[in-house]
C-alpha positions as CSV (number, residue, x, y, z in Angstrom):
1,X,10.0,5.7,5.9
2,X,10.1,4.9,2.1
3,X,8.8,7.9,-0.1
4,X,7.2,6.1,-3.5
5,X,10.3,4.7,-5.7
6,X,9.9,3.2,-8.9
7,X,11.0,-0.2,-8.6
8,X,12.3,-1.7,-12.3
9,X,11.9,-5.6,-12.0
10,X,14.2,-6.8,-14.9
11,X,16.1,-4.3,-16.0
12,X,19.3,-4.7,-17.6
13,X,23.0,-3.4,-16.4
14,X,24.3,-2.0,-19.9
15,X,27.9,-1.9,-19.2
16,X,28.2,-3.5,-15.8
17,X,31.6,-3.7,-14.7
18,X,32.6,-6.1,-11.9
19,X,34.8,-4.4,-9.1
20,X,35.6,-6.7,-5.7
21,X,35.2,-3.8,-3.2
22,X,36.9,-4.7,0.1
23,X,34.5,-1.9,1.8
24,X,31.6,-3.2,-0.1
25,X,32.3,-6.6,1.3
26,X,32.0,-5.4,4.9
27,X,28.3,-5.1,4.4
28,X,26.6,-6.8,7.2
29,X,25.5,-10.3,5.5
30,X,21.3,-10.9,5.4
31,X,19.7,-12.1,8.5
32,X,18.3,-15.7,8.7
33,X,17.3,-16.5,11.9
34,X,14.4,-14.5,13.0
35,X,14.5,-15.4,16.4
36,X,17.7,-13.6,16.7
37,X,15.7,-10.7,15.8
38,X,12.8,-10.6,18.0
39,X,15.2,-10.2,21.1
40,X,16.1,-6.3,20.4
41,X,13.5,-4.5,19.4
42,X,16.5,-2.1,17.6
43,X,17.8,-4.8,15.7
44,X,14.5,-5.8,14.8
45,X,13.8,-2.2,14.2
46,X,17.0,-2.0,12.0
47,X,15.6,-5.4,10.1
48,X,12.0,-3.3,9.5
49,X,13.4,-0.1,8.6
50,X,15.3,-2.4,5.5
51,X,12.3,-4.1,4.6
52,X,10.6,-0.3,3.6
53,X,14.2,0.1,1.9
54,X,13.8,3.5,4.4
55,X,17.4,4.9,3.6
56,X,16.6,4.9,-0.1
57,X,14.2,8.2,0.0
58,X,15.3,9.8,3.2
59,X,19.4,10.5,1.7
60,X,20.2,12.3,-0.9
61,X,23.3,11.7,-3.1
62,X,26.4,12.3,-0.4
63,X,24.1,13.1,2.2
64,X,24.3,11.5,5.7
65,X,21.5,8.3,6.2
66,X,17.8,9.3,6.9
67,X,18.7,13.3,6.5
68,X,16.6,13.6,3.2
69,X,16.9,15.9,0.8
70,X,16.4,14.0,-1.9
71,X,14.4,15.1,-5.1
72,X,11.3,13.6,-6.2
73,X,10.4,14.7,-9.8
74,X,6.6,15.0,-10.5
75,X,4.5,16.0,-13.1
76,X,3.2,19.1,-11.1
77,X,6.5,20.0,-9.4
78,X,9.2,18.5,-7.4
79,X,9.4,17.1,-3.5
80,X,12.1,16.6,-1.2
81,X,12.2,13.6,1.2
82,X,12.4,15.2,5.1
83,X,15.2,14.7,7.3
84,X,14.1,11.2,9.9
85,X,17.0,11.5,12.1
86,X,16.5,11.9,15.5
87,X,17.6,15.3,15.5
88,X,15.3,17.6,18.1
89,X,15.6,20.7,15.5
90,X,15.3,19.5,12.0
91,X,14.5,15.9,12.2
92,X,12.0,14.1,14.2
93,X,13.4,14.0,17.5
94,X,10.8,15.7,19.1
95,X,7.7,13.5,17.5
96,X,6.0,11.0,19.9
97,X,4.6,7.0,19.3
98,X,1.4,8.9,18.3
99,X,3.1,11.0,15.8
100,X,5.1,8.8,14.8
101,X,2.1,6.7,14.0
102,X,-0.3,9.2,13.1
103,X,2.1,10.0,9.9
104,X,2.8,6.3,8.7
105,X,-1.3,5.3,9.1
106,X,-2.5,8.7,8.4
107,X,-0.2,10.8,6.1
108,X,-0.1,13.7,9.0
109,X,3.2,14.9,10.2
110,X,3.8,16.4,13.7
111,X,2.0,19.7,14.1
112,X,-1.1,18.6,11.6
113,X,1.3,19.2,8.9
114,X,-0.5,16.8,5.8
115,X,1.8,14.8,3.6
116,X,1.8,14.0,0.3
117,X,1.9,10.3,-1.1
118,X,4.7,10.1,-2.5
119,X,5.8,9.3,0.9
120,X,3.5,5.7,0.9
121,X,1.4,6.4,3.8
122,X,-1.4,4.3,2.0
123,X,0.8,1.8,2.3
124,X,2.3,1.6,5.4
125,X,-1.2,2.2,7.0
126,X,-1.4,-1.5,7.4
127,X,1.3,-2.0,9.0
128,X,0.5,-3.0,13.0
129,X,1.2,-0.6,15.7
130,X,3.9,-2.8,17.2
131,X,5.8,-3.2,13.7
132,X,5.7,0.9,13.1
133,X,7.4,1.2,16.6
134,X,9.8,-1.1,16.2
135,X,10.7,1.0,13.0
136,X,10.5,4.1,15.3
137,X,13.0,2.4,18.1
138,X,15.7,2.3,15.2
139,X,15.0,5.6,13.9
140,X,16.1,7.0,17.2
141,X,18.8,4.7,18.0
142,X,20.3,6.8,15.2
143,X,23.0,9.9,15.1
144,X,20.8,12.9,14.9
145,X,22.0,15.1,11.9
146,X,20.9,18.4,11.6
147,X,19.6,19.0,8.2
148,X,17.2,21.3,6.6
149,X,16.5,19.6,3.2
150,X,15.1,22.6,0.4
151,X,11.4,23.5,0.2
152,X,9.1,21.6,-2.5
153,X,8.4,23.1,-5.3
154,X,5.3,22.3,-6.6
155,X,2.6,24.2,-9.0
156,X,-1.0,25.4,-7.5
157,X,-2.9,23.9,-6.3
158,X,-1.0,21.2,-5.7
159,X,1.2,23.0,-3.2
160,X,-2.3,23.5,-1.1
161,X,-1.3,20.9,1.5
162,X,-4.8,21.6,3.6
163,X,-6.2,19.9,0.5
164,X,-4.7,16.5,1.2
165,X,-7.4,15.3,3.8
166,X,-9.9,15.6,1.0
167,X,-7.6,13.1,-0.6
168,X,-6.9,11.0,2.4
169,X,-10.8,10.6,2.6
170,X,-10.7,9.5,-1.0
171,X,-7.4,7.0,-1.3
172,X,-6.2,6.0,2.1
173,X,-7.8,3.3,3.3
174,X,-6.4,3.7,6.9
175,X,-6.5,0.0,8.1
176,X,-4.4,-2.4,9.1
177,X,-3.4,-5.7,7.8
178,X,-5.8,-9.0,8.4
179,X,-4.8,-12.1,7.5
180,X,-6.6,-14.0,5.4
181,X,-7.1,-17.4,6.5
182,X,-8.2,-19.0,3.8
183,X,-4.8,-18.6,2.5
184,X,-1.4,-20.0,4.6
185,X,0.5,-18.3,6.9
186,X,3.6,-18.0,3.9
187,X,1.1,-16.6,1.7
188,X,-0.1,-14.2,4.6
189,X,3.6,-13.0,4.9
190,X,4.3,-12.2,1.4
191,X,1.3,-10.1,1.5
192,X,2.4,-7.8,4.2
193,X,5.4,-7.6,2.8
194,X,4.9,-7.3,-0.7
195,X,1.8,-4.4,0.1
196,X,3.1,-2.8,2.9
197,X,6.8,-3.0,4.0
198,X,7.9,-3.2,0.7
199,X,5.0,-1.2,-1.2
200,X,5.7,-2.7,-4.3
201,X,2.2,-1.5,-5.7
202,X,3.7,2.3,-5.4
203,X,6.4,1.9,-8.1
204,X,4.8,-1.1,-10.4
205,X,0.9,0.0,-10.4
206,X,0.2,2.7,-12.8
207,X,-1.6,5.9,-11.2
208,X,-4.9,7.6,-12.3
209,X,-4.7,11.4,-12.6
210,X,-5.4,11.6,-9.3
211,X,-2.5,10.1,-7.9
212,X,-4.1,7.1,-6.4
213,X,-2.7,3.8,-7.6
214,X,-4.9,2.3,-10.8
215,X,-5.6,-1.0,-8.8
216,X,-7.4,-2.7,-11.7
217,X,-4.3,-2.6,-13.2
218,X,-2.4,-3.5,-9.7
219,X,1.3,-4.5,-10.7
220,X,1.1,-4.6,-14.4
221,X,4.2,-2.1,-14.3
222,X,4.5,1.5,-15.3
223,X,6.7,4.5,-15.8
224,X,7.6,6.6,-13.4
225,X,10.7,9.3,-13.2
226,X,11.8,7.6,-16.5
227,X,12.3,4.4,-15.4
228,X,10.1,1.4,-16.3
229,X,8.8,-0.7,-13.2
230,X,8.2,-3.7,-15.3
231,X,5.2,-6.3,-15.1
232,X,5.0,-8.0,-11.9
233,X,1.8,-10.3,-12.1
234,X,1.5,-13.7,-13.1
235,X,1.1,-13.4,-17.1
236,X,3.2,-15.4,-18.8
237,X,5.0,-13.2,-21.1
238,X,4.0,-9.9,-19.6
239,X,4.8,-10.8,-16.4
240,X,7.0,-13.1,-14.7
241,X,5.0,-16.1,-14.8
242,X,7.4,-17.7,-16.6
243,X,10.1,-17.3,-14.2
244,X,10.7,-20.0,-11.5
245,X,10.6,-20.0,-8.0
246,X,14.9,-20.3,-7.8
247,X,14.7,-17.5,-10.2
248,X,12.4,-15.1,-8.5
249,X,14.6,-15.7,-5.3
250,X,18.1,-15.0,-6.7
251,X,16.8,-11.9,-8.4
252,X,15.5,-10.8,-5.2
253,X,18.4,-11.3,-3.3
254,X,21.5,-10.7,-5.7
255,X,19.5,-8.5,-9.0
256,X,20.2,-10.8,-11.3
257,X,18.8,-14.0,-12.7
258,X,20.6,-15.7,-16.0
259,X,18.3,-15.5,-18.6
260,X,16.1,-13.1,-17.0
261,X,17.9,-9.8,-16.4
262,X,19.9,-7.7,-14.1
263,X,18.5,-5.6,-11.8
264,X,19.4,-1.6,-12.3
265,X,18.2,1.8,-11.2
266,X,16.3,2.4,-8.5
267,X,15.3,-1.6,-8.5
268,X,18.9,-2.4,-8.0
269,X,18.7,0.5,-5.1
270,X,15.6,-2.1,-3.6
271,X,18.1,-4.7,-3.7
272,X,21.1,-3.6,-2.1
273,X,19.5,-1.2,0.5
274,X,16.6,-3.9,1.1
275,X,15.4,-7.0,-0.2
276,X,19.5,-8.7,0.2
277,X,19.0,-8.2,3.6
278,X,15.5,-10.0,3.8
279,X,15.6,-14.0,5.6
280,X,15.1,-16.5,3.8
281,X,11.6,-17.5,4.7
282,X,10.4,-13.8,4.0
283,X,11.6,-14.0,0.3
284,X,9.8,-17.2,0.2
285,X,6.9,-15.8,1.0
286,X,7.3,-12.8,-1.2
287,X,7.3,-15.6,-4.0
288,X,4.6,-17.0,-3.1
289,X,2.6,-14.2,-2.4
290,X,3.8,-12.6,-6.4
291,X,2.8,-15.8,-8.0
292,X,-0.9,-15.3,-7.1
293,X,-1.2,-11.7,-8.3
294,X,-3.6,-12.0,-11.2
295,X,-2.5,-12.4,-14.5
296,X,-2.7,-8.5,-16.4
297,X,-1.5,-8.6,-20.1
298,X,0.7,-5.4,-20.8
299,X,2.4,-3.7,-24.1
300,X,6.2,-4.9,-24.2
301,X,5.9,-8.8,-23.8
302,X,9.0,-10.8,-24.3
303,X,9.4,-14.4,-25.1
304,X,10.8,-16.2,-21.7
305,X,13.9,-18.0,-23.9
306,X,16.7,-16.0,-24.1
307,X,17.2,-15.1,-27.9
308,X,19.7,-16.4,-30.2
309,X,22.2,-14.1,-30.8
310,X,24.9,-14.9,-33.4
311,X,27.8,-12.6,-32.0
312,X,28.5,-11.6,-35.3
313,X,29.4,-7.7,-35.3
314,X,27.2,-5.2,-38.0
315,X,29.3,-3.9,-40.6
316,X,27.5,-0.4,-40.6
317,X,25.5,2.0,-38.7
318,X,25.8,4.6,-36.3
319,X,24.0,2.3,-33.4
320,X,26.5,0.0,-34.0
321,X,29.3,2.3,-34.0
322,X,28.4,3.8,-30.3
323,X,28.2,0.0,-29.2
324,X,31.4,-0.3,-30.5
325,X,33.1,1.8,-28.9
326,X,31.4,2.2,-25.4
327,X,29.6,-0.6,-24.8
328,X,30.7,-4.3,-26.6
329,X,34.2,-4.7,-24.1
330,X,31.6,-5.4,-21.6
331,X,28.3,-6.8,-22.9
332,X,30.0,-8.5,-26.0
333,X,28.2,-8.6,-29.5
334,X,26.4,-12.0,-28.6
335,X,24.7,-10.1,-25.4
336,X,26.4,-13.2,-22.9
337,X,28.8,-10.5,-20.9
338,X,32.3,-10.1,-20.9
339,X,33.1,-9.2,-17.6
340,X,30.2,-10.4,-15.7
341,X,26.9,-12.4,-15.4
342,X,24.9,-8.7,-14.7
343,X,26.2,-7.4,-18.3
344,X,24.3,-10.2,-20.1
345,X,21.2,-8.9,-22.4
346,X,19.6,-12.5,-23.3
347,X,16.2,-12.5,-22.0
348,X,16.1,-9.1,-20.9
349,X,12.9,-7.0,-20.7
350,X,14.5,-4.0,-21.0
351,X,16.2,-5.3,-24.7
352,X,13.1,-6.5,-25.8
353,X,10.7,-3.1,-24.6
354,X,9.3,-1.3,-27.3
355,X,9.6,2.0,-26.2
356,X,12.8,1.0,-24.6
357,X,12.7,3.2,-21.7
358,X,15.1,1.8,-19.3
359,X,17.7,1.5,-22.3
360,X,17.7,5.3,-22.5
361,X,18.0,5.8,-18.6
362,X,20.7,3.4,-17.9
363,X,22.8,4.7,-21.1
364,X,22.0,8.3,-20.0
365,X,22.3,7.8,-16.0
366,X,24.3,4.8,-15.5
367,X,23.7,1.7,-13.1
368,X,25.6,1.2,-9.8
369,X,25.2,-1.7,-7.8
370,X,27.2,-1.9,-5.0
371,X,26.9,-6.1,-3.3
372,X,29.1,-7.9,-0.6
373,X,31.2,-9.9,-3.4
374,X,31.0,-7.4,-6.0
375,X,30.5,-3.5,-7.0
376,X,28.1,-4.0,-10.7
377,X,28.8,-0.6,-12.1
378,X,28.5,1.1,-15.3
379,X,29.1,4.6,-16.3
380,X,26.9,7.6,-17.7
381,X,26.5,7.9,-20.9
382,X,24.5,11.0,-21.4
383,X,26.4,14.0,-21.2
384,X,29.3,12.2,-23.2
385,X,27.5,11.5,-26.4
386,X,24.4,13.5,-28.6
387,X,20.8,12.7,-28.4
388,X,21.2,11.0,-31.7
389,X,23.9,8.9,-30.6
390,X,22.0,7.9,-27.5
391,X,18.7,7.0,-29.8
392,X,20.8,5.0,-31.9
393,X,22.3,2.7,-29.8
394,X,19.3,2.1,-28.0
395,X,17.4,1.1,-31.2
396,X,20.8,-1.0,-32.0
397,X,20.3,-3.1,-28.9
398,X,17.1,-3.3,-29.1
399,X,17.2,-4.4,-32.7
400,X,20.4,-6.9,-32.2
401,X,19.6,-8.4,-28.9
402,X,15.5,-7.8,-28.6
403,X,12.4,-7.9,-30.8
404,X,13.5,-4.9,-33.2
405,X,10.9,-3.0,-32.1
406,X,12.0,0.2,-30.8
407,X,12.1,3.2,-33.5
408,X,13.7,5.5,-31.2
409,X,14.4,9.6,-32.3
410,X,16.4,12.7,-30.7
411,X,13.3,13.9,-29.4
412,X,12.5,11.0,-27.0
413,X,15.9,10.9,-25.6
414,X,15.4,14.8,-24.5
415,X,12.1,13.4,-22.9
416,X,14.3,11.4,-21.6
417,X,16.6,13.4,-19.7
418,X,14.3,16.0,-18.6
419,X,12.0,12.8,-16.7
420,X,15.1,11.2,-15.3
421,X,16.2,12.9,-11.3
């Protein structure tokens, strides 16, 4: 079970460095026959449980798989994803099919206990009974660990979790998936995929103040935890419209796409916890299924040709300095990469966003993306270098590999750090 994570389709790896990781390459590859699947219902469950990316929200940095304990920063406090292990004590060892159900359709928890949505109840809801217990047969095929992950902390009344069934009434639709059969069976797929396994909508659909996803606005990308989840419909320069189908796929299934961008942050957590480990025929259908979404135009639309970049290094400037010395062994000053595809800038949203949001979080946080043939990794920058250094260099990039736009100040990059977990 996924809690709500912002997934950041097209952003750049500033800094990626390429490490071969012998442990790294013991990853169990993707599975691609699905009949291979269907004859364990764990291994089946284990395939489920990857699709929802699960293990994403339920560990916590160094904690053991599906213990939780890890922080969810809101605007009205912060919530801690709840151990899933099969432990009798402090996990959910004790719940039953109905319980189990009853929490991913309804948002209830053993006991009555309401939960909130950042855990994507809303989402899984339409996922059939059969699918939810296969997820539930892999859950407790697991080690139990007993863990007690810290109380939320979250402001009245929003602590007041007796209030959530007014919500539920409001925002959770409560049924399952039907196909639609005007459309194909591939196209059917991507759907439950894309809206309920993978709950894309809860990281790229911008929220009303209620917390209930703005679906006339349904994946035209928003910020959330100070990353951006970028555009996902079919505008042409908003979205990704103007990516192709081979595109879309090797994005999906290695974060990275030349021309397009490499995946980091929580999107490149989607990838190596999830979406690498999806068949073939389901990222198909995810493709398919994204390239019908409705065309929504959005602030922070980039041309679909990478830009051209002259290499040439700036004689002067303090952005140009910091990219000097931290950031052009890797990236290079003509945006290509030095070390690796994932370092290159050209066509990157992230270069080209105004507000350059994801700029600051990967200079401040870092990017990590640990795949079979390689570990993509860059280092923090944050704690290393002022909050006029850090809106410097973003405005540099922005200004030597993007549109120029960004007008970055010391005052944002403190926004910054206090949204980022």
């Amino acid at each position: 079970m996924k809690a709500a994570r912002m997934f950041r389709f097209g952003s750049a790896v500033l800094g990626a460095i390429s490490i071969v990781s012998p442990s790294v390459a013991q990853t169990p590859a993707r599975l691609d026959d699905p009949q291979a699947m269907v004859t364990d219902q764990v291994t089946r469950g284990e395939y489920l449980a990857r699709a929802g990316d699960c293990v994403a929200c339920h560990t916590k940095p160094g904690g053991a798989p599906y213990a939780g304990g890890l922080a969810f920063k809101l605007p009205f406090g912060t919530l801690y994803s709840r151990n899933i292990t099969p432990d009798i004590d402090t996990g959910i060892g004790a719940w039953s099919d109905e319980d189990f159900l009853r929490a991913m359709q309804k948002g209830v928890a053993k006991g009555g206990e309401h939960l909130y949505p950042a855990f994507p109840y809303t989402a899984y809801t339409k996922l059939s009974r059969d699918d939810i217990l296969t997820i539930k047969a892999y859950i407790f095929s697991l080690v139990p660990v007993r863990s007690v992950p810290p109380e939320n902390n979250l402001a009245f009344p929003f602590n007041q979790r007796w209030a959530m069934m007014f919500w539920n009434l409001l925002f959770n639709p409560d049924k399952r998936f039907e196909p639609d059969p005007a459309q194909s069976p591939e196209w059917n797929r991507g759907n439950y995929l894309v809206e309920a396994l993978e709950h894309c909508g809860e990281c790229h659909t911008p929220r009303r103040i209620t917390q209930n996803l703005n679906n006339s606005q349904k994946f035209a990308g928003t910020v959330t935890q100070g990353w951006m989840a970028y555009n996902i419909t079919s505008h042409l320069q908003s979205g990704i419209a103007g990516w192709t189908d081979a595109a879309l796929t090797t994005y999906l299934t290695t974060g990275h796409a030349e021309g397009h961008s490499s995946a980091s942050g929580p999107m490149a957590e989607a990838i190596v916890n999830s979406l690498r480990y999806l068949t073939s025929a389901d990222i198909r259908a995810i493709v398919v299924y994204l390239r019908s979404i409705a065309p929504i135009e959005t602030v922070g639309a980039i041309t679909q040709n990478p830009p051209a970049v002259s290499g040439a290094k700036p004689a002067a400037g303090l952005g140009a300095q910091v990219f000097a010395g931290n950031c052009a062994n890797c990236h290079d000053w003509n945006g290509k990469g030095a070390q690796t595809p994932y370092a290159s800038f050209l066509g990157s949203r992230t270069v080209n966003d105004p507000a350059a949001t994801n700029i600051m979080a990967i200079v401040l946080s870092g990017s990590k993306m640990p795949l079979p043939a390689e570990h993509v990794f860059m280092p923090p920058f944050g704690r290393g270098h002022s909050d006029d250094e850090i809106a410097a260099v973003a405005n540099f990039i922005n200004g030597h590999f993007g549109n120029g736009t960004a007008a970055l100040t010391a005052a944002d990059v403190v926004k910054a750090r206090k949204a980022l977990p």
